[in-house]
C-alpha positions in Angstrom: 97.9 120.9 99.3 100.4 118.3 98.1 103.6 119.4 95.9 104.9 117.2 93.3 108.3 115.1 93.4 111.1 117.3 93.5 111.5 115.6 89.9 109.0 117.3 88.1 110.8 120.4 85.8 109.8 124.0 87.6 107.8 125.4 85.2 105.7 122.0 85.4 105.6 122.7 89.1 104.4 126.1 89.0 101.5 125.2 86.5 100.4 122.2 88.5 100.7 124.0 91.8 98.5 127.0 90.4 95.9 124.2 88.5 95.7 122.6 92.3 94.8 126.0 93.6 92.2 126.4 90.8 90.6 123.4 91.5 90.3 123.2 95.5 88.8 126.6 95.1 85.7 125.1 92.3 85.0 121.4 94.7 83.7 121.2 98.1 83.9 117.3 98.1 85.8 116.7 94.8 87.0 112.6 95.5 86.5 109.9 97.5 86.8 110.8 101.0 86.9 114.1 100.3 89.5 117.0 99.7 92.3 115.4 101.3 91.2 111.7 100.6 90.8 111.1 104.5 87.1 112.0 105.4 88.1 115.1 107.2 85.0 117.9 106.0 85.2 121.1 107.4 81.8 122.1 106.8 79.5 123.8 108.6 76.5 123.4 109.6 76.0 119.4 109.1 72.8 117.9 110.6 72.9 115.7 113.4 69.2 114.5 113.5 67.4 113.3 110.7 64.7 110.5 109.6 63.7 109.1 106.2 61.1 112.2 106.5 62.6 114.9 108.8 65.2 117.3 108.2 65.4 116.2 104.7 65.7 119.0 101.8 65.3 116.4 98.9 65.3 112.9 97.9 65.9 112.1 94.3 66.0 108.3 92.5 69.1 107.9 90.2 68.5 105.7 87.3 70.2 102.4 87.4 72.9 101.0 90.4 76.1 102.3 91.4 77.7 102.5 94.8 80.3 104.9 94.2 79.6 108.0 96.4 78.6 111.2 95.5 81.6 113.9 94.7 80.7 118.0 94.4 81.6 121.5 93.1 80.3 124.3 92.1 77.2 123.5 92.9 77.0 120.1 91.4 77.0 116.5 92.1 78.5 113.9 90.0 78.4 110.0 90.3 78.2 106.9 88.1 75.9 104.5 87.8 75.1 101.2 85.3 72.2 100.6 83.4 70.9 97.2 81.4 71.1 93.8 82.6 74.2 91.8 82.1 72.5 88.5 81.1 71.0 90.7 78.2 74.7 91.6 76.9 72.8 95.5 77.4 75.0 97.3 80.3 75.4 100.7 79.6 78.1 102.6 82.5 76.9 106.3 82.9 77.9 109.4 84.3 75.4 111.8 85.9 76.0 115.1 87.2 72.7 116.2 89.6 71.9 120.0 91.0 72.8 120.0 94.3 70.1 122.7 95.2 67.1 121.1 94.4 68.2 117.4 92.9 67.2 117.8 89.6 69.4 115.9 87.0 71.5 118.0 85.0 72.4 115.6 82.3 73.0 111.5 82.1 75.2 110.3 79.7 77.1 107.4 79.1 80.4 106.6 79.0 81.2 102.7 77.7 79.3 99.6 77.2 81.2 97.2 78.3 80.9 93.9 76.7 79.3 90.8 79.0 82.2 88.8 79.7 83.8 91.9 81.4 80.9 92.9 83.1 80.3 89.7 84.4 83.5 89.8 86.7 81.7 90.8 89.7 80.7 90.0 93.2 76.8 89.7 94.2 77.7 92.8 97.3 79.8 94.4 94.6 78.5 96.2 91.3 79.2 97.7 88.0 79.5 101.4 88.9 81.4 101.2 92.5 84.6 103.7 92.1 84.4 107.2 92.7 84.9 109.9 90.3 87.5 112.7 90.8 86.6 116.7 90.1 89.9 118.2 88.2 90.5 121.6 86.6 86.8 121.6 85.3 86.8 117.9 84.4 85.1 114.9 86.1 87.5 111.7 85.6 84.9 108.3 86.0 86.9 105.0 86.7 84.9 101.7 86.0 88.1 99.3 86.5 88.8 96.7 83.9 85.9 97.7 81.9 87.4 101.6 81.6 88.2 104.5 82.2 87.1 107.7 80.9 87.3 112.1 81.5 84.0 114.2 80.7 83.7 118.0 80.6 81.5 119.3 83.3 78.7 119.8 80.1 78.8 115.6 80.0 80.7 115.5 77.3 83.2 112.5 76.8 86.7 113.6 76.1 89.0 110.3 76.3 87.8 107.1 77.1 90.5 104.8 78.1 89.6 100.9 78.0 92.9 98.7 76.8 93.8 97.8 80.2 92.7 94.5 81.1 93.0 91.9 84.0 90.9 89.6 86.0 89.2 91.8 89.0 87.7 88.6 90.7 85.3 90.7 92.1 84.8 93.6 90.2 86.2 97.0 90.6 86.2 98.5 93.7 89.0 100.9 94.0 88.3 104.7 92.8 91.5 106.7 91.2 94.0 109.6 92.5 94.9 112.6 90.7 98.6 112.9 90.9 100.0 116.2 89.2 99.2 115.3 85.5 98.3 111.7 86.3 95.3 109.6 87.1 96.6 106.8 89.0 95.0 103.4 89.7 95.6 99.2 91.0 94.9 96.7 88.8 95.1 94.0 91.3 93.5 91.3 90.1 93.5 87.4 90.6 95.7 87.1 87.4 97.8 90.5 86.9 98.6 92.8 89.3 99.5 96.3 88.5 99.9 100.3 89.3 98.8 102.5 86.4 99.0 105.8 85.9 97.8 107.5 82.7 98.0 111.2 81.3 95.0 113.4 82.3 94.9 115.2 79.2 95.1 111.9 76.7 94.0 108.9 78.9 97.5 107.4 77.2 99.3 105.1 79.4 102.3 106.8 80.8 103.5 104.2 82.9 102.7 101.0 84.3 104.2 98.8 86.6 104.0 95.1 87.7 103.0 94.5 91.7 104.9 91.6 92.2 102.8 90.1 95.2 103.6 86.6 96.7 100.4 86.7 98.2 98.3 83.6 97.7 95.5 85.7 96.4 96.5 88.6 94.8 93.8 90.1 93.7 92.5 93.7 95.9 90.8 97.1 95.7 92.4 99.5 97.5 92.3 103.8 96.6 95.9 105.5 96.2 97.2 107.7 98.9 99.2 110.8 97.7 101.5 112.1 100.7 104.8 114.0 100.5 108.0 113.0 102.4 111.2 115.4 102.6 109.6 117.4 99.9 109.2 114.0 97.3 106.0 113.1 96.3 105.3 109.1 97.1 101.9 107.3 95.9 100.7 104.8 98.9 99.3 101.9 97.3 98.3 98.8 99.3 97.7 95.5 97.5 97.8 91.3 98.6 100.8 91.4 101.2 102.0 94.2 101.1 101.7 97.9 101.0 104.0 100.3 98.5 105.2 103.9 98.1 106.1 104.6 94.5 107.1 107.8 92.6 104.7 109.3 90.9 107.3 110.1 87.8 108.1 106.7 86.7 106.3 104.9 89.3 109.2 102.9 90.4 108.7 101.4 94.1 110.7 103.2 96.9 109.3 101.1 99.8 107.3 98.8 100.8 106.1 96.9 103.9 104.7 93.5 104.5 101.2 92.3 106.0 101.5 88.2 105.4 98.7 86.7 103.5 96.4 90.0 103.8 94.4 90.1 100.5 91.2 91.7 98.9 92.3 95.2 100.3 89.5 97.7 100.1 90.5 101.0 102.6 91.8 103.5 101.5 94.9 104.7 103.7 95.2 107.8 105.5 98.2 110.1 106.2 98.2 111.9 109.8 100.9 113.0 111.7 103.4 112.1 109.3 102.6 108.5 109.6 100.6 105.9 107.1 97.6 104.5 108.8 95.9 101.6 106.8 94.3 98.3 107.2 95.7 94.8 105.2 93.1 93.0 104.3 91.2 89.8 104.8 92.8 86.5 106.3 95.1 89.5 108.2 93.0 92.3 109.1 95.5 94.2 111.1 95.8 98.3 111.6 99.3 99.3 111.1 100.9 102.9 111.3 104.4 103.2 109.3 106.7 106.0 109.5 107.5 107.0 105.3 110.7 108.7 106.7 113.7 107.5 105.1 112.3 104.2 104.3 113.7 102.6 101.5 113.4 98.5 100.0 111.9 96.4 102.4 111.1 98.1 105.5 108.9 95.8 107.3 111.2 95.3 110.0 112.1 99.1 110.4 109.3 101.6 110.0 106.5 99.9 111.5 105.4 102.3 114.5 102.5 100.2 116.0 100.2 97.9 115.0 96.9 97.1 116.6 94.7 93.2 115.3 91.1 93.7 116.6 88.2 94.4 115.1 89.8 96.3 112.3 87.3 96.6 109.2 87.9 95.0 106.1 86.2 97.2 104.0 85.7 101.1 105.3 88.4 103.6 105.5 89.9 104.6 109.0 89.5 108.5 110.3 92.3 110.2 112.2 90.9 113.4 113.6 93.6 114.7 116.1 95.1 112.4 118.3 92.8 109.5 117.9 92.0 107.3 115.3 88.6 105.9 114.8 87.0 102.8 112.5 84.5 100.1 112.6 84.8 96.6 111.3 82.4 95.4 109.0 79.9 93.8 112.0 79.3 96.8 113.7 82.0 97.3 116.3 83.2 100.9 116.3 87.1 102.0 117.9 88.3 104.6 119.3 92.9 104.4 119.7 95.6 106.7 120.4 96.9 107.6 117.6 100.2 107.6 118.9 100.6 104.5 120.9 97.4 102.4 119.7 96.2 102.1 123.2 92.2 101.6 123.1 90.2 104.0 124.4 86.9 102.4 124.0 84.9 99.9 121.8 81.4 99.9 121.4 78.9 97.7 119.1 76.8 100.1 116.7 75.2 97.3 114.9 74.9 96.2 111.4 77.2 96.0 108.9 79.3 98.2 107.8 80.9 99.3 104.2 80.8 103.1 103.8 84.1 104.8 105.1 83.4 107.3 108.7 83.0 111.4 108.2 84.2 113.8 110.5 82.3 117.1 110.7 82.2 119.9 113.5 83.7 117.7 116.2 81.6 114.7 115.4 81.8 111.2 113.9 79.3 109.8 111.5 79.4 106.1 110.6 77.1 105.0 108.1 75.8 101.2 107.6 74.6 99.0 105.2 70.7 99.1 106.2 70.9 103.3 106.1 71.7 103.9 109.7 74.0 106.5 110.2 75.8 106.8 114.0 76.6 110.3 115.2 78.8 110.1 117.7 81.3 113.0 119.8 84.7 113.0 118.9 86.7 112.1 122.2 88.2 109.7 124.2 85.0 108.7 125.7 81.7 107.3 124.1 78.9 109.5 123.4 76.5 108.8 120.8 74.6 112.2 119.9 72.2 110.2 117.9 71.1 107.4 115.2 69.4 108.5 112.2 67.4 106.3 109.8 67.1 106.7 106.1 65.2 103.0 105.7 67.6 102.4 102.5 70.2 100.1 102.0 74.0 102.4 101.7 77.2 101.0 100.7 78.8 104.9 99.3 80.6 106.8 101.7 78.9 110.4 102.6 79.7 113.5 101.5 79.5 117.2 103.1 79.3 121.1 101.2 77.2 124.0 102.0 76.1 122.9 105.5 74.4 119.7 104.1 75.6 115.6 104.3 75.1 114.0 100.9 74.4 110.3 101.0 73.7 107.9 98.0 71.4 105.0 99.0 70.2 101.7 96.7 68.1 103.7 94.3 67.9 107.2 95.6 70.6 110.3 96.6 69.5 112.2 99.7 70.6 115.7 101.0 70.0 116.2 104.9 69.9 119.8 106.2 69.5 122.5 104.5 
């Protein structure tokens, strides 16, 4: 569980604290990468064999396109999608939640309708409906980048939809939101503004907003916010074009920040492991590096940089840190195993395909997911072993999900549960 900065009034901090409580109890999987945004399930249970036809308990088309991945609780699965065609002017961004028992769609509403010009702003791998909704104190927050942003009620019902904030995504949006004590906070890095937002949970208002200030050549990137606490302050992780940044989540002023160069189009998400940051920066400059947040203040390029390691590091998915090793693939197909420690490589191996979704870890295992719907299962340790290679015969760009002994994955057209 993550306090809030040291800021916040106490009585704030005592009703935040308990609302946290409230709602880690109601999701299994309630954001992207799970309940601590790092791909760390601890489910039981979770199949290691499956086929397009074994070990499957249902298979169930959603209407329209969407890659964002599947988020749970209480039974439930929620996810967007988009609907229309944008050369029609007819796009219609929806929200669905689905019965994660027996798939059945539980309602499917929608959200905006974005006009064409907006919609337009994307690229042909990309799509309308890629962020991933957030579960919150019996609310379901739905992000659609520059075209809005909205919160439902768990019946479908929309209660705020918030869509004044505008910029140029180049490619579309592509980075999902963080729930930060009463905040929902965002990038709006785009090829002509470049921004952090945060807006109230309960209103959608705009509560702060602050510029990026990137001297990167292309500015524009997609990355997820990483909420991590350092000497009992809360600090937002934000990467962007050139540079990554730690703000408060009470103003949202920066605290630190480190350069990466001409790194740009940022897509993983970081991850926070043994008090150290652990992120990738980007095209043109895709290098791993692991910072240490303590006492970092203004530029700390030069001072808080533990280690930094420049092959094969993926440009889109997420990296996993389960114990002492970290593991990624890069978006052809070559899967990593480091110390987490020192960034000495313990081995490399070529899975094949390419790669988007961000890694799992279940029950001592690692499951990497690639574009043609081949998922890698593969035993966490400094050594190789691949347990097995399962098939699903469907293009998948969303990042898994785990609850109730089952793996949840959202392909092209159709959300699968494997196991039971």
């Amino acid at each position: 569980m993550y306090l809030l900065s040291h800021r916040y009034l106490p009585w704030t901090l005592v009703v935040l604290v308990a609302s946290a409580v409230a709602s880690a109890a109601m999701a299994n999987w309630p954001e992207f990468r799970g309940p601590t945004g790092d791909g760390i399930s601890t489910d039981s249970g979770i199949p290691v064999n499956w086929s397009a036809v074994e070990n499957v308990a249902w298979k169930k088309e959603i209407p329209g396109a969407g890659w964002s991945s599947p988020v749970l609780g209480d039974g439930h699965i929620y996810l967007t999608s988009a609907r229309g065609k944008i050369e029609d002017g007819d796009v219609s961004l929806r929200t669905l939640c689905v019965d994660a028992g027996d798939g059945r769609i539980v309602w499917d509403v929608e959200v905006t309708r974005p006009d064409t010009e907006k919609a337009a702003k994307i690229y042909p791998k990309n799509g309308l409906a890629s962020p991933t909704p957030i579960l919150h104190e019996n609310r379901v927050y739905v992000h659609f980048g520059h075209m809005g942003t909205a919160a439902l009620d768990l019946e479908g019902n929309v209660l705020w939809l918030q869509n004044d904030i505008e910029y140029d995504p180049q490619h579309g949006a592509g980075g999902s939101p963080a729930v930060v004590g009463d905040l929902l906070i965002f990038s709006c890095d785009g090829a002509d503004t470049q921004h952090i937002v945060a807006l109230d949970l309960a209103s959608g208002d705009v509560r702060w907003k602050v510029p990026r200030d990137t001297e990167a050549g292309r500015p524009f990137s997609f990355s997820t916010p990483q909420l991590i606490e350092v000497d009992g302050a809360s600090q937002v992780i934000s990467p962007g074009s050139g540079f990554v940044g730690a703000y408060d989540p009470s103003d949202g002023h920066r605290i630190w920040q480190v350069n990466y160069g001409d790194g740009f189009s940022v897509v993983p998400r970081p991850v926070y492991a043994h008090g150290r940051l652990y992120l990738a920066s980007g095209f043109m400059r895709a290098s791993l590096f692991v910072i240490d947040p303590q006492n970092a203040q203004g530029d700390a390029t030069k001072t808080n940089i533990v280690w930094q390691h420049d092959r094969r590091v993926p440009l889109t998915s997420s990296l996993l840190v389960v114990s002492d090793e970290v593991y990624f693939v890069s978006d052809n197909g070559i899967a990593s195993c480091l110390d987490a420690h020192t960034g000495s490589v313990h081995w490399t191996e070529r899975l094949g395909g390419s790669f988007s979704a961000s890694p799992v870890f279940a029950e001592g295992r690692i499951y990497f997911v690639n574009e043609e719907g081949k998922t890698f299962v593969i035993r966490r340790g400094v050594e190789y072993n691949l347990l097995a290679t399962n098939d699903l015969e469907e293009r998948i760009f969303a990042s898994p999900a785990t609850a109730d002994g089952a793996l949840f994955l959202r392909g092209e057209t159709s959300l699968w549960r494997i196991g039971k």
